[in-house]
Each structure stands twice: as C-alpha cells, then as structure tokens.
OpenMM code with the backbone's topology and positions (N, CA, C; nanometers):
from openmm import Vec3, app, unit

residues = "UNK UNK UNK UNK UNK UNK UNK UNK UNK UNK UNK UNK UNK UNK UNK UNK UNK UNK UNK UNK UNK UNK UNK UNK UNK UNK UNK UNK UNK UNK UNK UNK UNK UNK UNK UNK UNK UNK UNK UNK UNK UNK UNK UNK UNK UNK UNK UNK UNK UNK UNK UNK UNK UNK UNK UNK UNK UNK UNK UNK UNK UNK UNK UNK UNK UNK UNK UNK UNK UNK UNK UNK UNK UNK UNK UNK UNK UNK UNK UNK UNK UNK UNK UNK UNK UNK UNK".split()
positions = [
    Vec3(0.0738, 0.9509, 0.7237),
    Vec3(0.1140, 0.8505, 0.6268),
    Vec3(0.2662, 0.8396, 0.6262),
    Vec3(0.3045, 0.7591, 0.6366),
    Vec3(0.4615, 0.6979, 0.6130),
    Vec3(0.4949, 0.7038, 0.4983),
    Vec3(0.6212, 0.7823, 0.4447),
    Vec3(0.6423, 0.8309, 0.3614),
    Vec3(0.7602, 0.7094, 0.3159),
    Vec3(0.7136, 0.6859, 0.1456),
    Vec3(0.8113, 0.5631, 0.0967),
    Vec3(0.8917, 0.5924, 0.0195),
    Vec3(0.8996, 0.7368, -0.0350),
    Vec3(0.9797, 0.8024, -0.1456),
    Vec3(1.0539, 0.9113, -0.1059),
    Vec3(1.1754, 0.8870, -0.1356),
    Vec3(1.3075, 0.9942, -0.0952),
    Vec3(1.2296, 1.1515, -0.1469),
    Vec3(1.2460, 1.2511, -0.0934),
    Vec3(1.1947, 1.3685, -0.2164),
    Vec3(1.2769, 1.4087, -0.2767),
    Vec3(1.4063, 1.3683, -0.2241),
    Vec3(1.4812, 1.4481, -0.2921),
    Vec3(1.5251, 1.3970, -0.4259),
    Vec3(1.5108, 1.2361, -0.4630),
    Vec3(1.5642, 1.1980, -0.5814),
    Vec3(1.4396, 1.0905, -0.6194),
    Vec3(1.3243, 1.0370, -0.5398),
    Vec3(1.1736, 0.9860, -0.5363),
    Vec3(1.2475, 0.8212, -0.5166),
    Vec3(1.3353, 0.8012, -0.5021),
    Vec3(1.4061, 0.6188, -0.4533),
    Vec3(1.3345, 0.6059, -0.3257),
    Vec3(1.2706, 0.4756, -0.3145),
    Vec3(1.2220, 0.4328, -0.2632),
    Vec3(1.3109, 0.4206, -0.1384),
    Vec3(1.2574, 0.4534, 0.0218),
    Vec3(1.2981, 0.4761, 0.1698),
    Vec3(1.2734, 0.3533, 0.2141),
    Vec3(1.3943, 0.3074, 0.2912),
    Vec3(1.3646, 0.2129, 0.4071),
    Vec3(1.3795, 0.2603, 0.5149),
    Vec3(1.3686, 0.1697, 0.6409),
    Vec3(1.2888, 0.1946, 0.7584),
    Vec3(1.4813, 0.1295, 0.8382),
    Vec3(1.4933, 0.2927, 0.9304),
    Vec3(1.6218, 0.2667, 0.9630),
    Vec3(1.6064, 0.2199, 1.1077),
    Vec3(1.5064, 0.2484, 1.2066),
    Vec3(1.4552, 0.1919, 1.3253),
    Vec3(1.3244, 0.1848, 1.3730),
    Vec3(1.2864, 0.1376, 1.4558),
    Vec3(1.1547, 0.1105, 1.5047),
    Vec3(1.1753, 0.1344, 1.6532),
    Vec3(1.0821, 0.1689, 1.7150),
    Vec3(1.0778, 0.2307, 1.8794),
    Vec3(1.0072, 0.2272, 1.9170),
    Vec3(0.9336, 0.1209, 2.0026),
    Vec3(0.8536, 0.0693, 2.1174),
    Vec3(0.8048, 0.2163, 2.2464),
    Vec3(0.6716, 0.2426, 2.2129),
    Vec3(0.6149, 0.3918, 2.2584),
    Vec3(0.6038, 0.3593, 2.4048),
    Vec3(0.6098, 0.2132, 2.4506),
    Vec3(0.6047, 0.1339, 2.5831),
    Vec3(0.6846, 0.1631, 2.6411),
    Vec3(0.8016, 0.1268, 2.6567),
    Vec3(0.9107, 0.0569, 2.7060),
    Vec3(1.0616, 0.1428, 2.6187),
    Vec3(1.0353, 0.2035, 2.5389),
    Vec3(1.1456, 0.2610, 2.4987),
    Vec3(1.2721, 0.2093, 2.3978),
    Vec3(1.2838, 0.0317, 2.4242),
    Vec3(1.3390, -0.0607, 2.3089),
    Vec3(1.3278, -0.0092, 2.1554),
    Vec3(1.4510, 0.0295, 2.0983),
    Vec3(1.4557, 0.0447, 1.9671),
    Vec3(1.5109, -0.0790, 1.9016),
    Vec3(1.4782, -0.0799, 1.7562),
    Vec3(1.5364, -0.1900, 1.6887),
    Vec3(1.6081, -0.1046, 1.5498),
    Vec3(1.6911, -0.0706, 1.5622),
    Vec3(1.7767, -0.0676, 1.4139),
    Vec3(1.8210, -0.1521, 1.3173),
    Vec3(1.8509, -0.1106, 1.1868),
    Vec3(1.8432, -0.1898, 1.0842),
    Vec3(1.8355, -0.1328, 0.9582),
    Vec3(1.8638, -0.1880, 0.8444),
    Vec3(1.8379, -0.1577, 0.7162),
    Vec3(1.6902, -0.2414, 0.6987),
    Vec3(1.5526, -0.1885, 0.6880),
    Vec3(1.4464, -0.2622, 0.6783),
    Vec3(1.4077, -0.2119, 0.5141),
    Vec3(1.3629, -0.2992, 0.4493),
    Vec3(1.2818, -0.2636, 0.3303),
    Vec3(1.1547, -0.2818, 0.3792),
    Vec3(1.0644, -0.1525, 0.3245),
    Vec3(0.9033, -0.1866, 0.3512),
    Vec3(0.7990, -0.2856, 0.2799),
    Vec3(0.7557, -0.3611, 0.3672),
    Vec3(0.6417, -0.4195, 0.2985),
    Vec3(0.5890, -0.3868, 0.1602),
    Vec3(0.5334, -0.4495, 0.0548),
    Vec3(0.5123, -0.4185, -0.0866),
    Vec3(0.3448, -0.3248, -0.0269),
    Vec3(0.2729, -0.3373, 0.0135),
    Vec3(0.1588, -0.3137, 0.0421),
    Vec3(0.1787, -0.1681, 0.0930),
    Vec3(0.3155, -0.1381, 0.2021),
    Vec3(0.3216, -0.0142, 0.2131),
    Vec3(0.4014, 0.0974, 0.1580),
    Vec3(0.4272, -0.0230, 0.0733),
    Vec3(0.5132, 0.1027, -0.1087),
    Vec3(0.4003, 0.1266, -0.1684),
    Vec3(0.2834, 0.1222, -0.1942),
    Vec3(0.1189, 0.1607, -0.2323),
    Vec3(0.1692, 0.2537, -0.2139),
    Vec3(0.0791, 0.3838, -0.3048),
    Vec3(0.0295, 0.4963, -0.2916),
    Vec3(-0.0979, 0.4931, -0.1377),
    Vec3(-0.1007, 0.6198, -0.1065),
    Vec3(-0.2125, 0.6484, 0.0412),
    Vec3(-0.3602, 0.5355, -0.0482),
    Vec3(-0.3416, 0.6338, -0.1954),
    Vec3(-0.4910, 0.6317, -0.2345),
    Vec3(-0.5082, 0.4373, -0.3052),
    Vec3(-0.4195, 0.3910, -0.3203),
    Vec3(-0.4022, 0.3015, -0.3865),
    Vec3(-0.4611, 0.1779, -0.2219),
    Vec3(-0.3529, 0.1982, -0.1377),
    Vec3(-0.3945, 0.1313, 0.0055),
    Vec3(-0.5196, 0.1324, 0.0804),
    Vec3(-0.5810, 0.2186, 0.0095),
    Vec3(-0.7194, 0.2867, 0.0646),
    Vec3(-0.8033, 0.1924, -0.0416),
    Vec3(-0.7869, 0.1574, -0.1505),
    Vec3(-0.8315, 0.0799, -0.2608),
    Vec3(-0.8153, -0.0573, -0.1826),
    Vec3(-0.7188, -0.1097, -0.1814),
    Vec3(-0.6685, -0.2425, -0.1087),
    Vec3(-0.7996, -0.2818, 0.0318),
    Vec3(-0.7728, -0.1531, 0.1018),
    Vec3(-0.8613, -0.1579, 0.2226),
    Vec3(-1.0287, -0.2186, 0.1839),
    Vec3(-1.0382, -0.0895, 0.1262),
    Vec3(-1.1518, -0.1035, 0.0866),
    Vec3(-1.2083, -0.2478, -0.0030),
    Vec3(-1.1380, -0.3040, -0.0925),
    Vec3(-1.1321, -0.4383, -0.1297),
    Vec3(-1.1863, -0.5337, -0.0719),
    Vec3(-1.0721, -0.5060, 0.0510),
    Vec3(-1.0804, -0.6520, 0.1579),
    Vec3(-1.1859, -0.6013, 0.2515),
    Vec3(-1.2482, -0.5073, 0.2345),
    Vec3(-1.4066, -0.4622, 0.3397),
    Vec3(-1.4805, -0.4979, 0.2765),
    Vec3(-1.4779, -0.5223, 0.1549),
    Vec3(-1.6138, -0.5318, 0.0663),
    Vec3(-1.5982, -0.7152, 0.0288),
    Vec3(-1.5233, -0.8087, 0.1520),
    Vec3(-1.4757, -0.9200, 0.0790),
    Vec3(-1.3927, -0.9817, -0.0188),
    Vec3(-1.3187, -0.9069, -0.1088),
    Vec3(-1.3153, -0.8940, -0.2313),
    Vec3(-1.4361, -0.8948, -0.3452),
    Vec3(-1.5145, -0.8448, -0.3307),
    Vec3(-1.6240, -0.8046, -0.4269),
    Vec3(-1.6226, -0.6908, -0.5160),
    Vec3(-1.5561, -0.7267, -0.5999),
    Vec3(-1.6041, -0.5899, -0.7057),
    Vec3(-1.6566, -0.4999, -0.7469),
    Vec3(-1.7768, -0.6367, -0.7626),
    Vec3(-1.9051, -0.5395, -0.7767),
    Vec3(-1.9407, -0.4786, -0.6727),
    Vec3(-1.9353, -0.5026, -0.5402),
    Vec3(-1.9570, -0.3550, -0.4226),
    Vec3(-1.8665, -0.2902, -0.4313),
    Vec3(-1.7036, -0.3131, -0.4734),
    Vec3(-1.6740, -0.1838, -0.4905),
    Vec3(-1.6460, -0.1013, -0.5755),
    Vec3(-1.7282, -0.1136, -0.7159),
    Vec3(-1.8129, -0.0383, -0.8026),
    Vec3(-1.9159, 0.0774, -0.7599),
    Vec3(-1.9790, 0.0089, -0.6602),
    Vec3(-2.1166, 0.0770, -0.6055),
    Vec3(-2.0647, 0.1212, -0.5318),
    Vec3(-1.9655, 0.1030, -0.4266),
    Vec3(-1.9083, 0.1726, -0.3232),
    Vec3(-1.8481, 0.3064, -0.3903),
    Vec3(-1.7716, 0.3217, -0.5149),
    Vec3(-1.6414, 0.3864, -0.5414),
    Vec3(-1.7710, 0.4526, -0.6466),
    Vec3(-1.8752, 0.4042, -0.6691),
    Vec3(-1.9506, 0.4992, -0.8098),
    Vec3(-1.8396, 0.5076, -0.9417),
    Vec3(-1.8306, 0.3598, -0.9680),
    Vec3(-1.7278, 0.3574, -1.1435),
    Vec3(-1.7773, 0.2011, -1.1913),
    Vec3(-1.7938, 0.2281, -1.2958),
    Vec3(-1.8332, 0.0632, -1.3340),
    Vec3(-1.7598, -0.0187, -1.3186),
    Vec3(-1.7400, -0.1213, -1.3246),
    Vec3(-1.7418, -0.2672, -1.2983),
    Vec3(-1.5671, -0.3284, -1.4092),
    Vec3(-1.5592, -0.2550, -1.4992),
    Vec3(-1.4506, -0.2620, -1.5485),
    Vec3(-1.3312, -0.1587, -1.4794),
    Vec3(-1.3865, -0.0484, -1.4813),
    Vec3(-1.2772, 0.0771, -1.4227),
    Vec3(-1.2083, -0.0015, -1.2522),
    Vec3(-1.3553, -0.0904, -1.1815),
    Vec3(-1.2412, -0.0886, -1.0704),
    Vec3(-1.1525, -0.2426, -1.0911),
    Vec3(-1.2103, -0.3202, -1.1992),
    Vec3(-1.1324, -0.4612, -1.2123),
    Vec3(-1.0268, -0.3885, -1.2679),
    Vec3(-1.0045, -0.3034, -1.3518),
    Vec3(-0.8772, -0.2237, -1.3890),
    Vec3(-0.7092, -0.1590, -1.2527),
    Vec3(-0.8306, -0.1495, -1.1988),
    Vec3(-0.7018, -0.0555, -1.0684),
    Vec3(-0.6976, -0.1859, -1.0139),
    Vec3(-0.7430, -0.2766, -0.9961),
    Vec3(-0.7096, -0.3702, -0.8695),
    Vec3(-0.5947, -0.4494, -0.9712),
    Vec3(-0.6078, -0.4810, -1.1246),
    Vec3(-0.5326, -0.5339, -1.1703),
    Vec3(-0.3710, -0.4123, -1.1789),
    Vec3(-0.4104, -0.3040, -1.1853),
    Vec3(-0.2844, -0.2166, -1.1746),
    Vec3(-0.2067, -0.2552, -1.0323),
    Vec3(-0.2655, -0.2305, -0.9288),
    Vec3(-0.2382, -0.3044, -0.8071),
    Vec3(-0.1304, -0.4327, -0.7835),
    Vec3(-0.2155, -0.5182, -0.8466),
    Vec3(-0.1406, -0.5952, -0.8643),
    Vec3(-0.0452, -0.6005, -0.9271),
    Vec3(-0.0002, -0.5541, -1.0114),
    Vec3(0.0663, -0.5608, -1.0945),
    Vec3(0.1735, -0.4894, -1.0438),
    Vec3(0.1386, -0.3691, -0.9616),
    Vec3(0.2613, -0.2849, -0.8909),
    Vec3(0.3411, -0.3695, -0.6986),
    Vec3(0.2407, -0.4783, -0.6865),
    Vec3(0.2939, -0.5508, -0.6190),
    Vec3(0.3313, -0.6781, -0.6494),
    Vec3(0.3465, -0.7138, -0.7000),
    Vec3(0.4291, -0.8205, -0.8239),
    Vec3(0.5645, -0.7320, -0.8282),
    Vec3(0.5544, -0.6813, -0.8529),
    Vec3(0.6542, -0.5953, -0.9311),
    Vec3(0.7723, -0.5172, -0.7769),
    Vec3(0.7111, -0.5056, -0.6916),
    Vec3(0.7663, -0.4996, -0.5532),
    Vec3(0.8472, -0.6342, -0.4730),
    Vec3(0.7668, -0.7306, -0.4870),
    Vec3(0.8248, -0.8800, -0.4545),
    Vec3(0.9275, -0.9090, -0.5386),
    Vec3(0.9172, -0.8450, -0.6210),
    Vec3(1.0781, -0.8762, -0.7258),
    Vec3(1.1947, -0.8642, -0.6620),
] * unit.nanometer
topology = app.Topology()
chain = topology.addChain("A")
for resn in residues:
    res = topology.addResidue(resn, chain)
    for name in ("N", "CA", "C"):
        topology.addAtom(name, app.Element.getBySymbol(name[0]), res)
C-alpha cells in the first residue's frame, strides 16, 4: 500500500517521482495524490467493493454482513472525505 501520511507529523505525502519498470524513464515533480488514493487501505477496499457490486447497497450489505443503513453511512463518510480532498 502506498503510503499517504508523513509518520512523522501524519501531513499528507506527495509523490516526488515515478519510474517506468520498462525502460527506466523517470518523471519528477511535486505530484499531489489522487483523492481516491488519500482513502484509507480499508476505506478503498469499500470504494472497490462498491463499484463490484455496481453501486448497490443493498449487495453490499449482504456482502459486508451490516444493514442497509450502516453501509449507506460509510459510503456517505466517503464521500464526504472526498469532497473534502477536491478542495
């Protein structure tokens, strides 16, 4: 997992290069990460799982074993923490 939080002070890490496993081409830069990969592991794994189940809820209620409010709850936390990233 790609780590998005400094440990030493928890500020959010950007991405200082990228390196082509091919060919050897690096790209440097000040990159900010995608809002999706400022998620928590377990939160992205939620997301995943979301968009496997269609966006259906209700399977992923039955999938996750929590009722039907608990997971409309995290997906709205979700959102709400990527909203809040696009800022």
């Amino acid at each position: 997992m790609l780590p998005c939080y400094c440990p030493g002070c928890t500020c959010q890490l950007n991405v200082k290069s990228l390196k082509c496993t091919c060919c050897g081409t690096e790209v440097t830069g000040n990159y900010t990460l995608p809002a999706l990969l400022r998620l928590s592991a377990e939160e992205q794994e939620f997301v995943l799982s979301f968009v496997k189940q269609s966006g259906s809820l209700k399977e992923m209620a039955n999938q996750l074993k929590l009722s039907y409010p608990t997971v409309r709850n995290r997906l709205n936390d979700v959102i709400e923490k990527i909203k809040a990233y696009e800022k």
